[in-house]
Z-matrix of the N, CA and C atoms (Angstrom, degrees):
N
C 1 1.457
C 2 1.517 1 108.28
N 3 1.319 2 120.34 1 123.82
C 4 1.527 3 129.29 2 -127.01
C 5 2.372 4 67.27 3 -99.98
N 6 1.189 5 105.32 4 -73.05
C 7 1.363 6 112.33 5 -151.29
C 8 1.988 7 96.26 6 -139.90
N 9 1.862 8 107.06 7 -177.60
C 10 1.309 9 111.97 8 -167.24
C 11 1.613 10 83.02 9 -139.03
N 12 1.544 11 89.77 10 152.74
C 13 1.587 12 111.33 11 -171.70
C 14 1.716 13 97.53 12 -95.13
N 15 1.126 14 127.92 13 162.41
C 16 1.343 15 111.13 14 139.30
C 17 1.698 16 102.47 15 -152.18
N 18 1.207 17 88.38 16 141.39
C 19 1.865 18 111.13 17 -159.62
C 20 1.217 19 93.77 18 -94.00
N 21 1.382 20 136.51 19 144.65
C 22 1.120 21 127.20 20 161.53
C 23 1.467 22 105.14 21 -136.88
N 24 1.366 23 134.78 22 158.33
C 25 1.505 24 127.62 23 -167.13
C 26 1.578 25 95.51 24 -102.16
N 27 1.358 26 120.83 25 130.66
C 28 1.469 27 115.66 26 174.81
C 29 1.605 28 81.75 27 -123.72
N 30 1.337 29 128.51 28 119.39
C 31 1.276 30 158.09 29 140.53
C 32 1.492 31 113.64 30 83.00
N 33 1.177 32 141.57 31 -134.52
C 34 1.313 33 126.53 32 148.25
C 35 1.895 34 116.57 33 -99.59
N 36 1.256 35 93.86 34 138.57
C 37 1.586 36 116.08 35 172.30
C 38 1.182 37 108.85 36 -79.07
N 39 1.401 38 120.52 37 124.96
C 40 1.429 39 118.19 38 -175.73
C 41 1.780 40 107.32 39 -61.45
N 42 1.599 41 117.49 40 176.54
C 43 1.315 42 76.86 41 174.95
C 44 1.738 43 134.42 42 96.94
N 45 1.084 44 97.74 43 -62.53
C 46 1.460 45 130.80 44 -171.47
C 47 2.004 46 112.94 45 -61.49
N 48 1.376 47 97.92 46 61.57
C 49 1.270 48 92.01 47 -156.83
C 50 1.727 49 109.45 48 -119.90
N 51 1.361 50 141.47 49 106.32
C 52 1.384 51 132.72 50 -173.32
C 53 1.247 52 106.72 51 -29.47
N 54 1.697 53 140.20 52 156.76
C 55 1.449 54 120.91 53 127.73
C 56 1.218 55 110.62 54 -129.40
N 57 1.442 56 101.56 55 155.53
C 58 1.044 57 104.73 56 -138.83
C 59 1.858 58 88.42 57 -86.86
N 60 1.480 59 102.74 58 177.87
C 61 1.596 60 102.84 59 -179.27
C 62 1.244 61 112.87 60 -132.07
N 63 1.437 62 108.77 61 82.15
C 64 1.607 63 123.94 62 -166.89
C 65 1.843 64 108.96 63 -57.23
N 66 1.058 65 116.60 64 -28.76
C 67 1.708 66 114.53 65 159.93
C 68 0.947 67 146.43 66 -114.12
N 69 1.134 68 101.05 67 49.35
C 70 1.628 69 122.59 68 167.79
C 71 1.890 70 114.07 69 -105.95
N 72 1.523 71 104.63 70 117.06
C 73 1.361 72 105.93 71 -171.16
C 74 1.634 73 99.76 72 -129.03
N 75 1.305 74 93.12 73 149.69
C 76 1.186 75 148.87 74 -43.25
C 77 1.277 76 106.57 75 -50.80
N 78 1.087 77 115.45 76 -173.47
C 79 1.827 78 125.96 77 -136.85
C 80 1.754 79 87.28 78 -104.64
N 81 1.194 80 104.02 79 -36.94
C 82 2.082 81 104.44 80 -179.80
C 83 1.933 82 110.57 81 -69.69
N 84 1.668 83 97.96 82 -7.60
C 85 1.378 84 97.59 83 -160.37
C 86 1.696 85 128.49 84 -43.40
N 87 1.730 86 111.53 85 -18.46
C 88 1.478 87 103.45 86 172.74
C 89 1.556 88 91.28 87 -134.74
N 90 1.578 89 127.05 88 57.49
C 91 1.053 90 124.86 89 162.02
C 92 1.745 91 100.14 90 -108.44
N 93 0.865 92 127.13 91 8.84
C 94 1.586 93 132.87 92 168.36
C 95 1.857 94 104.31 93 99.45
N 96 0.900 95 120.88 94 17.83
C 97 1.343 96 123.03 95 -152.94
C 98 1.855 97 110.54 96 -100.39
N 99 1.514 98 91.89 97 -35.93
C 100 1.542 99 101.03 98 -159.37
C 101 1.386 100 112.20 99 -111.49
N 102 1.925 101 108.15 100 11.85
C 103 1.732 102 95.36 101 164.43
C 104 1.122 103 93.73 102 108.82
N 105 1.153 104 140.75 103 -63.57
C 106 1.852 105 141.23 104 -124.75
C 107 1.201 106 84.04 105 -52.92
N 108 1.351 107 145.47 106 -95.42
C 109 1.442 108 135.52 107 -141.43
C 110 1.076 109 120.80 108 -56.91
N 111 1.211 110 125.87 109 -16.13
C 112 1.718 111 117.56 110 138.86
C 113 1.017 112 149.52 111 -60.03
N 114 1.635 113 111.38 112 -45.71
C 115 2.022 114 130.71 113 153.36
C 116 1.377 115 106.68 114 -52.58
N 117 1.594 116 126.41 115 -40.49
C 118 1.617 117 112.18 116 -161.72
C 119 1.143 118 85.84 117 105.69
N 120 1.642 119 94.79 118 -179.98
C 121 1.366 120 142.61 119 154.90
C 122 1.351 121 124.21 120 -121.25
N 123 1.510 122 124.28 121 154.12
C 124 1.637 123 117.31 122 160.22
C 125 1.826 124 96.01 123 -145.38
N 126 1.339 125 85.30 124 134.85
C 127 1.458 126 125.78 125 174.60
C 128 1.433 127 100.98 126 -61.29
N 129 1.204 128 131.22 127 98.08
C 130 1.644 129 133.00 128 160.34
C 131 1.835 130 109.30 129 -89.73
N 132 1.567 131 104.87 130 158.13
C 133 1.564 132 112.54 131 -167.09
C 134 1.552 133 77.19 132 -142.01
N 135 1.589 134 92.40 133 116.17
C 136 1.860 135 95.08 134 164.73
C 137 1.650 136 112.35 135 -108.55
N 138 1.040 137 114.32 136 -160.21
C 139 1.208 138 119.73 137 177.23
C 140 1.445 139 125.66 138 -69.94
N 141 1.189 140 147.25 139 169.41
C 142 1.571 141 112.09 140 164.18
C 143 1.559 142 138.18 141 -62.89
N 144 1.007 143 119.14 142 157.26
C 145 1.243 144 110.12 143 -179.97
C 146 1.607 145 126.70 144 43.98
N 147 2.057 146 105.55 145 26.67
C 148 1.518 147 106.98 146 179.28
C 149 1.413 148 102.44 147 -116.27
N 150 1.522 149 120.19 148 32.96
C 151 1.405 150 125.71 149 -153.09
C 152 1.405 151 84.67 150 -87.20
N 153 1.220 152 157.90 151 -94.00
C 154 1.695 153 174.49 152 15.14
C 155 1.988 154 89.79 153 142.23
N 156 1.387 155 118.32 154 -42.72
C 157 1.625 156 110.33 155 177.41
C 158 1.139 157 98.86 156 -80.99
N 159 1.285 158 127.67 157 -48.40
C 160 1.947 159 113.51 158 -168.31
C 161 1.451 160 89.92 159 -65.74
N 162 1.058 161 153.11 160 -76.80
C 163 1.627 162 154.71 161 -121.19
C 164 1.693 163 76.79 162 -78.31
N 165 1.051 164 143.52 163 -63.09
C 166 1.730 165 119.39 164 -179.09
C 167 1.113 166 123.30 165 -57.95
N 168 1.525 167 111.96 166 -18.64
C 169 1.739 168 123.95 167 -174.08
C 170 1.796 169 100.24 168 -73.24
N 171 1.447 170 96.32 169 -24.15
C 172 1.752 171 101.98 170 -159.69
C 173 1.538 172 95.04 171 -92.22
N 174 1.707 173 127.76 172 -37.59
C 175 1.260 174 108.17 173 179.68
C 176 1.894 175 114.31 174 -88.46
N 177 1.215 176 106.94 175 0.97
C 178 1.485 177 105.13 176 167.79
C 179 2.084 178 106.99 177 -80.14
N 180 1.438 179 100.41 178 -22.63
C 181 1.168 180 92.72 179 151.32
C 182 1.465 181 152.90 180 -87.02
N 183 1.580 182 89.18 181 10.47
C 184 1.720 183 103.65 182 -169.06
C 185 1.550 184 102.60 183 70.52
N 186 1.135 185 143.06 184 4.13
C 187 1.786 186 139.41 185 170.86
C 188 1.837 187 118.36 186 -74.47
N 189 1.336 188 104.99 187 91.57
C 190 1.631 189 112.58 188 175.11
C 191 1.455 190 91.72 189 -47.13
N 192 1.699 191 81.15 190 120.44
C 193 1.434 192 89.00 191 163.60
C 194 2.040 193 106.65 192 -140.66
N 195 1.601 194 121.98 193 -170.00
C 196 1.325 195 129.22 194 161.99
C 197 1.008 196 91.79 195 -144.30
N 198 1.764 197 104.12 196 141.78
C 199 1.443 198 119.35 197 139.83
C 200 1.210 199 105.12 198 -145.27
N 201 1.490 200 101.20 199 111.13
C 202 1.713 201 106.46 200 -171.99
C 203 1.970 202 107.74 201 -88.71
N 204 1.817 203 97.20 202 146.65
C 205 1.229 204 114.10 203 -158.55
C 206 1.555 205 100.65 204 -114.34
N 207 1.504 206 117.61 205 148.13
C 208 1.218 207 123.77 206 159.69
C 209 1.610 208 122.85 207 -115.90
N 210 1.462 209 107.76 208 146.18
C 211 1.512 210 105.26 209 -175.23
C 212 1.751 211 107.35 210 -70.38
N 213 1.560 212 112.37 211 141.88
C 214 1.076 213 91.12 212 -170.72
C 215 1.754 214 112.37 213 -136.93
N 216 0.965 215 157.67 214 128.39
C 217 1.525 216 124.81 215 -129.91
C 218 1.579 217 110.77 216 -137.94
N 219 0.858 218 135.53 217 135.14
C 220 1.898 219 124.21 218 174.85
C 221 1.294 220 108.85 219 -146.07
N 222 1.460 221 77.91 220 155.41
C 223 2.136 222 82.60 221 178.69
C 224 1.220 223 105.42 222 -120.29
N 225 1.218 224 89.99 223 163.01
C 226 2.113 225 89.14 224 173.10
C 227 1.714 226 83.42 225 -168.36
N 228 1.283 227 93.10 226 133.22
C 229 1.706 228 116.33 227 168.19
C 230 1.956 229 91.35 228 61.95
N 231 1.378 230 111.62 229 -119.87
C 232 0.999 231 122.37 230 -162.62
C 233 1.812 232 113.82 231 -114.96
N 234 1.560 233 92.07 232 -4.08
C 235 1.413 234 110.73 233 179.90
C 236 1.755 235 110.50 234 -96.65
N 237 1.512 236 104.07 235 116.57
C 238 1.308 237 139.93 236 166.51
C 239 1.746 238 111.86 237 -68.44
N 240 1.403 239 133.11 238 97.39
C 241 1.480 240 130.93 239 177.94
C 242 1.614 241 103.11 240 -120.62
N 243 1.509 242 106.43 241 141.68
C 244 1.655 243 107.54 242 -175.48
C 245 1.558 244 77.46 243 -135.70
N 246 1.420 245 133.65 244 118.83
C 247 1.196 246 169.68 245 127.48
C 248 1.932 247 114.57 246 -57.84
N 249 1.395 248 89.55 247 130.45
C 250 2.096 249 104.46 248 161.43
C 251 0.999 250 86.48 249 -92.06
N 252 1.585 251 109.00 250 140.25
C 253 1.713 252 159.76 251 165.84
C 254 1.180 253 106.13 252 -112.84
N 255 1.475 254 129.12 253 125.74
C 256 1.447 255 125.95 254 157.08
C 257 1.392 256 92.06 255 -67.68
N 258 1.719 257 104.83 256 158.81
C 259 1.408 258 132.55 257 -175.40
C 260 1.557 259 111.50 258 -71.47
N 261 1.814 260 83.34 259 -60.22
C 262 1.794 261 98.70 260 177.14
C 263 1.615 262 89.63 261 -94.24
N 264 1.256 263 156.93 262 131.94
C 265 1.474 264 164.22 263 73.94
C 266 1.381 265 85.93 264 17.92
N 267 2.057 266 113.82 265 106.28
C 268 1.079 267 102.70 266 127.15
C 269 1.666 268 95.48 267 108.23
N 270 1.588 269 107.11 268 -6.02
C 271 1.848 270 91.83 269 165.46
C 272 2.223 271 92.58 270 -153.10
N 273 1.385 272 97.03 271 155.01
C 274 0.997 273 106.25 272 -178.69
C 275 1.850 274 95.16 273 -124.91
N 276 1.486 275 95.81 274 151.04
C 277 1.577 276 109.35 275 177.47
C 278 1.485 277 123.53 276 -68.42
N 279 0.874 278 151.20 277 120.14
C 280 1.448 279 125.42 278 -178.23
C 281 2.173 280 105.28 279 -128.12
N 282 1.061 281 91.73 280 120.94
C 283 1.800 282 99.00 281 -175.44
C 284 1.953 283 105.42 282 -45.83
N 285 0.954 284 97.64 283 136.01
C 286 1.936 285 93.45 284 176.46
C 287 1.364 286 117.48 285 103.91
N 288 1.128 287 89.95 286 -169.32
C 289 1.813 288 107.24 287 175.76
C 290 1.117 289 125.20 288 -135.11
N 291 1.335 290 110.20 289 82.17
C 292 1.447 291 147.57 290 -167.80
C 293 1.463 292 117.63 291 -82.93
N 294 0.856 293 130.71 292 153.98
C 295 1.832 294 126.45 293 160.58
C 296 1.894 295 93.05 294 -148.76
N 297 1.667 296 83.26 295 164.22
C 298 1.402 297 116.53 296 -162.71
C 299 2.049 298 96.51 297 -52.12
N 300 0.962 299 128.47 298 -49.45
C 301 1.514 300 107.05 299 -175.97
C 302 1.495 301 114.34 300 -61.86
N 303 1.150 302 113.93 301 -23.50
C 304 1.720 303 120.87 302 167.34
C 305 2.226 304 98.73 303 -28.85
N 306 1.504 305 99.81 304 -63.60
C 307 1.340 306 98.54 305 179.31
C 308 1.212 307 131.09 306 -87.94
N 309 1.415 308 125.09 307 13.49
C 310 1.348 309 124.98 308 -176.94
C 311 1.230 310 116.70 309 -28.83
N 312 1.513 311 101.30 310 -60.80
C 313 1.525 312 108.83 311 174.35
C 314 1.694 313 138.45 312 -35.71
N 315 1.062 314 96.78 313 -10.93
C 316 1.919 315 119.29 314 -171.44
C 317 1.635 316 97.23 315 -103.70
N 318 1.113 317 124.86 316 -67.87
C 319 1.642 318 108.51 317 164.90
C 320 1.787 319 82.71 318 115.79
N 321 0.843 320 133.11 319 26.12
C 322 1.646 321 128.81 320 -148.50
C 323 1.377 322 117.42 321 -152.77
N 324 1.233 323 119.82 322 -5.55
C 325 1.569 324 134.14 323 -158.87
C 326 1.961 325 104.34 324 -119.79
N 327 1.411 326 102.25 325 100.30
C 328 1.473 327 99.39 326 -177.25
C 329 1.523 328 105.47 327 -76.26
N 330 1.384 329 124.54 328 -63.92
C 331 1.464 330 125.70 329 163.33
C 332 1.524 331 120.30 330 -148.14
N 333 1.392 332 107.44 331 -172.71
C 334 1.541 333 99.37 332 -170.37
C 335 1.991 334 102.86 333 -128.47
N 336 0.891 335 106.67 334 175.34
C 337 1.523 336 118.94 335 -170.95
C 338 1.238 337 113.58 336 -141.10
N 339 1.335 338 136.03 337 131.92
C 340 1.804 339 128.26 338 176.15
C 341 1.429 340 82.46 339 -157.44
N 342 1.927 341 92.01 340 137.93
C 343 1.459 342 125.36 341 140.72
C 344 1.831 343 125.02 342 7.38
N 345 0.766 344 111.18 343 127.63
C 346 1.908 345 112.56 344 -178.93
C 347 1.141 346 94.32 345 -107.12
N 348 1.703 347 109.05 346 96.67
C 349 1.677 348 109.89 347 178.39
C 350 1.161 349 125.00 348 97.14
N 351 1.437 350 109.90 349 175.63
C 352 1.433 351 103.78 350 -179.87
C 353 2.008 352 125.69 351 -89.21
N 354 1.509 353 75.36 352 -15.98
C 355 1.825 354 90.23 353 177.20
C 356 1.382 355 93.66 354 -75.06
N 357 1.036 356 141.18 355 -92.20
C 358 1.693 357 129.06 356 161.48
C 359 1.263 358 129.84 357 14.59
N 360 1.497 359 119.57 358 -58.10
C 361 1.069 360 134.97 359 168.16
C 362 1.496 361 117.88 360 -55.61
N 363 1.270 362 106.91 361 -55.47
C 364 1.510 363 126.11 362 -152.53
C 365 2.346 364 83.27 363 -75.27
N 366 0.716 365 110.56 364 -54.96
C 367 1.384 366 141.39 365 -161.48
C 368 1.944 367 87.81 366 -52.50
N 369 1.030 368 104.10 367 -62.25
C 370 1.408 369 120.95 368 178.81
C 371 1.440 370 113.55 369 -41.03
N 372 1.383 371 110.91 370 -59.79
C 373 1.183 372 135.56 371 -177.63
C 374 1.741 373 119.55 372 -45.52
N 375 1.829 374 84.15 373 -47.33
C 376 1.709 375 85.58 374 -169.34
C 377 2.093 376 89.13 375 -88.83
N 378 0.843 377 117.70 376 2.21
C 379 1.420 378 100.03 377 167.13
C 380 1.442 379 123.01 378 -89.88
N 381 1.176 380 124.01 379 -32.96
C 382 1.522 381 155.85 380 145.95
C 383 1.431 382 80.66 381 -17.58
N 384 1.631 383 127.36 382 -92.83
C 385 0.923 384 119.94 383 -150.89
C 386 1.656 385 132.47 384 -87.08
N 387 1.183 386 100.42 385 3.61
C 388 1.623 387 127.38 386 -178.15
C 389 1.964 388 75.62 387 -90.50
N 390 1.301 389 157.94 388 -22.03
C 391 0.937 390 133.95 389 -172.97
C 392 1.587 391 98.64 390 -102.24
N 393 1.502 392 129.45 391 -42.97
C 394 1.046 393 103.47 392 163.69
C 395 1.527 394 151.10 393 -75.88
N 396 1.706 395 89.92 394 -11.67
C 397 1.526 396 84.91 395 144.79
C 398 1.325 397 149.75 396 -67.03
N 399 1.441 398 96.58 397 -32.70
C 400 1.862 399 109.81 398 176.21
C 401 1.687 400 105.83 399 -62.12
N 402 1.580 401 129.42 400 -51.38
C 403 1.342 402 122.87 401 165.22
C 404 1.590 403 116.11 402 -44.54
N 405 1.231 404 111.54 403 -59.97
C 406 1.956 405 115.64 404 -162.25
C 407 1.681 406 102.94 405 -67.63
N 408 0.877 407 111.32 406 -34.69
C 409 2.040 408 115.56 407 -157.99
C 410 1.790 409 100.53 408 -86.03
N 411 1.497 410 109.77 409 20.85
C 412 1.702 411 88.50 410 170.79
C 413 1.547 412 109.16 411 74.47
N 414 1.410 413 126.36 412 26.48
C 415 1.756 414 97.49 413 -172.70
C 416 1.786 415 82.22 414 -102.70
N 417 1.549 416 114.63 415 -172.58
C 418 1.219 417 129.90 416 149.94
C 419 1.109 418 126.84 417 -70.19
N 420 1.260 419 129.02 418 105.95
C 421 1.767 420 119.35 419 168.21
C 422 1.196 421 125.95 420 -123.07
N 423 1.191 422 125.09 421 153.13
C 424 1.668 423 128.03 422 150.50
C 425 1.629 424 113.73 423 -124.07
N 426 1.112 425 87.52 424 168.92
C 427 1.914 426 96.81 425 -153.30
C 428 1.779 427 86.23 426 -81.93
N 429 1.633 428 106.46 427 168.13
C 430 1.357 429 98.76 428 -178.99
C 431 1.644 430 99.22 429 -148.62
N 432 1.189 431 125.91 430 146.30
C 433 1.651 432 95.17 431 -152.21
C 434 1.520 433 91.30 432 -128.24
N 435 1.746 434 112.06 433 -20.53
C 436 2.039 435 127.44 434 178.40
C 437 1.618 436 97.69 435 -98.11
N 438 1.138 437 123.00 436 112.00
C 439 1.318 438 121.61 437 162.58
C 440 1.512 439 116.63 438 -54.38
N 441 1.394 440 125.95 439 121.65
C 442 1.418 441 107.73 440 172.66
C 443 1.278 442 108.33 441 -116.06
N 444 1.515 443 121.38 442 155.92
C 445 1.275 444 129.94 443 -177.31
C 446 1.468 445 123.91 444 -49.69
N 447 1.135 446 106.07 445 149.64
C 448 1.893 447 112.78 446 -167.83
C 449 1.282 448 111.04 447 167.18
N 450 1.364 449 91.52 448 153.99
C 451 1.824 450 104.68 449 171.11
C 452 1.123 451 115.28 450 -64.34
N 453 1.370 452 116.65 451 147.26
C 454 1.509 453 133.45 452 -156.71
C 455 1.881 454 71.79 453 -117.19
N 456 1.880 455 89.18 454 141.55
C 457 1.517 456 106.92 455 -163.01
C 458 1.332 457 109.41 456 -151.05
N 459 1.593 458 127.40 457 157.44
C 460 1.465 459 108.63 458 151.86
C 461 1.671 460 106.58 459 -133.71
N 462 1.240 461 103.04 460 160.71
C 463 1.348 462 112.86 461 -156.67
C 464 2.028 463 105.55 462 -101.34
N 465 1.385 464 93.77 463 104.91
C 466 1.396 465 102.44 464 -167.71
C 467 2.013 466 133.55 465 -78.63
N 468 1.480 467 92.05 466 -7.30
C 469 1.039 468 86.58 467 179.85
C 470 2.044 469 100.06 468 -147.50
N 471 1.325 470 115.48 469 -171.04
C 472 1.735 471 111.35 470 -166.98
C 473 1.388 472 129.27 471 59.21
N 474 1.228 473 117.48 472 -147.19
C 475 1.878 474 109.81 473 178.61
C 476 1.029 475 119.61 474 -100.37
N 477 1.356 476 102.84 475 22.67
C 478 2.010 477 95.72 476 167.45
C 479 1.539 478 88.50 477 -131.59
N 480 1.152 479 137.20 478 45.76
C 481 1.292 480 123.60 479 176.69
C 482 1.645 481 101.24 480 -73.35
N 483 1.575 482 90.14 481 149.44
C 484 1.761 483 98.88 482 -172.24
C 485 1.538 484 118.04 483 93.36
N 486 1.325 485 113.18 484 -34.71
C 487 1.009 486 106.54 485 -173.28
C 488 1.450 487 147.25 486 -73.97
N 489 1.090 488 149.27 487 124.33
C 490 1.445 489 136.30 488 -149.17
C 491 1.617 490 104.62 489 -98.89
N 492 2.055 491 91.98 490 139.79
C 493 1.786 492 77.91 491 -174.63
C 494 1.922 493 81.73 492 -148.95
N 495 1.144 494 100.46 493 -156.63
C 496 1.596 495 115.08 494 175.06
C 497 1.359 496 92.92 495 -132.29
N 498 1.433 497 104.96 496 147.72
C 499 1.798 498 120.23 497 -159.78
C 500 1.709 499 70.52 498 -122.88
N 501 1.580 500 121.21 499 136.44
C 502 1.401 501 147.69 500 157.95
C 503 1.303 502 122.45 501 -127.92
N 504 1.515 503 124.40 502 89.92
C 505 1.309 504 135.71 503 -171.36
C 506 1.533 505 109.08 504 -62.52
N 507 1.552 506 108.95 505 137.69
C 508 1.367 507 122.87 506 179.67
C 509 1.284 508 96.23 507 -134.87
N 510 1.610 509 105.47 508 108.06
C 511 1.662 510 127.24 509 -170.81
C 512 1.628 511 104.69 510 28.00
N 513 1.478 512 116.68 511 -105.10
C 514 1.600 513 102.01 512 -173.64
C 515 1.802 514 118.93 513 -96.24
N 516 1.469 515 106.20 514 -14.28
C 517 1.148 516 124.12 515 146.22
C 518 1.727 517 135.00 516 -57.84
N 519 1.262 518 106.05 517 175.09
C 520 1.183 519 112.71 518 -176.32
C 521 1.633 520 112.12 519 -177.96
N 522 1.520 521 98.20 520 154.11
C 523 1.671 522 123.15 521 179.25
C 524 0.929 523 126.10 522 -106.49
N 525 1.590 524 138.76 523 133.09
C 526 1.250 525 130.92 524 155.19
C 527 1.288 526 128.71 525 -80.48
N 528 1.544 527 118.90 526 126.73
C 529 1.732 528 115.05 527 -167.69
C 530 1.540 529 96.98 528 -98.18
N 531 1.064 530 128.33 529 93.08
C 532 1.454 531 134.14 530 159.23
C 533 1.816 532 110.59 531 -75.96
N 534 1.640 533 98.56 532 107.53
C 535 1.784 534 107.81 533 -164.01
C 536 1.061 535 108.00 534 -104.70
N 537 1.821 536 109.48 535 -161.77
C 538 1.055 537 133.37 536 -177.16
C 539 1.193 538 115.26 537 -151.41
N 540 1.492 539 133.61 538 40.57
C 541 1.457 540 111.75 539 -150.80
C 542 1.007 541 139.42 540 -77.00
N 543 1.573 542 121.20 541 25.12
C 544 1.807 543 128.31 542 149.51
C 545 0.925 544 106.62 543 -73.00
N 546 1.381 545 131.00 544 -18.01
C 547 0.995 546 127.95 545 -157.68
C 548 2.358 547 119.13 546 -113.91
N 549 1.422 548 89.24 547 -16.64
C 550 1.337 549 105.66 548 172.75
C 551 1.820 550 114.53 549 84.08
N 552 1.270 551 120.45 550 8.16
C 553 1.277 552 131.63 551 -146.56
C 554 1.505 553 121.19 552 -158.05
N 555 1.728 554 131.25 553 155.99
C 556 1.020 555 119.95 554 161.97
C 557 1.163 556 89.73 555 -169.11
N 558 1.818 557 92.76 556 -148.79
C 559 1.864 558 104.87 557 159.17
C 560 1.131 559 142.73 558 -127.89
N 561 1.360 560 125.25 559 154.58
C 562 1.684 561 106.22 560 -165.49
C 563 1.395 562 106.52 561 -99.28
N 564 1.366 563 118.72 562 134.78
C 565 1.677 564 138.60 563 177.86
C 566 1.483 565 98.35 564 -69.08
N 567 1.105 566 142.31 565 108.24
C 568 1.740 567 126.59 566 155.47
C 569 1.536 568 112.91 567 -72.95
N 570 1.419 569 97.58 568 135.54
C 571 1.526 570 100.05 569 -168.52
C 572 1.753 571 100.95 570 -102.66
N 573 1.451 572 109.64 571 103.91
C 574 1.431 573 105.75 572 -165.39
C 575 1.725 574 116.64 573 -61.69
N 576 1.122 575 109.47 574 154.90
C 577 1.697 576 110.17 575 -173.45
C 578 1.746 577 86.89 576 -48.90
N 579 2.092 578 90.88 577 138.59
C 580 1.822 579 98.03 578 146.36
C 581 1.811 580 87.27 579 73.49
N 582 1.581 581 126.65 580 0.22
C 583 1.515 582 107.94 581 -171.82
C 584 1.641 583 106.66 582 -106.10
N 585 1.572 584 100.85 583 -2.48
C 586 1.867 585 108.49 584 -158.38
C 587 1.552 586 102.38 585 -147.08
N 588 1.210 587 85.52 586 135.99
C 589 2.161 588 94.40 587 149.26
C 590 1.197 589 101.84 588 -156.22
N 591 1.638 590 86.40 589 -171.68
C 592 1.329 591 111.58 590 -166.25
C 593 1.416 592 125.76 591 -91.86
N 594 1.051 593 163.22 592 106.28
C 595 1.423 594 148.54 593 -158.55
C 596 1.451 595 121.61 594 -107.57
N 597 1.032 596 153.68 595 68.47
C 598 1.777 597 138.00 596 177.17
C 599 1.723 598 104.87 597 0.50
């Protein structure tokens, strides 16, 4: 870890809006409360567009799960629509160590993917939640789906303190890449003018 970010909020960021993450169960799930970084995670791949029915299929089963959402917005004519987007298209989180007959029952589950190990695991975890923090805490984001190269960082001060991201300079500016990298993807933090530097 090359260096530390520290974000600081100078006024409101346009933009700057929580969203909320209607499927994520239970609701304490990365407040330290409910285990996960001990059980794991496993990476499920559903069908298309069955991401939002399994993740209700999973809390009618009582199964902690994530599938983090982005606000997503279009116009047409005179009509204004703000739509949830899964982040990753096409896989939902599920706590444990699960495999694909776990869901037979859903009809919806092509296969599943988990961590090699416990560094994997553990690794997973804190990205998991470096993503749901970047959605819930009010920052600016847009989804990012090509990882691009950057210093691996952690962010020392504001509402993502702790959190580990990759800092990607844009001329005198700069972004925070809050990832996923099983996954190839995340979101980018905008670091508003006068709101960030850099620290040794």
């Amino acid at each position: 870890m090359a260096y530390k970010v520290t974000l600081r909020k100078s006024g409101e960021t346009a933009g700057a809006i929580p969203v909320a993450q209607p499927y994520t169960y239970p609701a304490d799930l990365f407040l330290g409360t409910s285990g996960t970084s001990e059980s794991g995670w496993t990476c499920v791949r559903t069908r298309p567009r069955w991401e939002k029915k399994f993740a209700v299929w999973l809390q009618e089963q009582g199964w902690p799960h994530f599938l983090p959402v982005f606000s997503h917005e279009t116009v047409s004519g005179r009509k204004r629509r703000v739509s949830e987007k899964p982040l990753f298209p096409g896989y939902v989180f599920v706590a444990g160590q699960v495999g694909k007959k776990d869901f037979s029952a859903t009809g919806c589950v092509a296969y599943v993917l988990a961590p090699r190990g416990k560094a994997e695991a553990q690794q997973l975890h804190r990205e998991l939640t470096g993503i749901w923090r970047g959605l819930t805490q009010g920052a600016y984001v847009t989804p990012v789906h090509n990882l691009a190269a950057g210093e691996r960082c952690r962010i020392r001060e504001g509402p993502l303190q702790g959190v580990e991201a990759r800092f990607e300079r844009l001329g005198r500016q700069g972004r925070l890449i809050l990832h996923v990298e099983m996954m190839g993807g995340g979101i980018a933090v905008e670091i508003p003018q006068g709101g960030g530097e850099v620290v040794s």
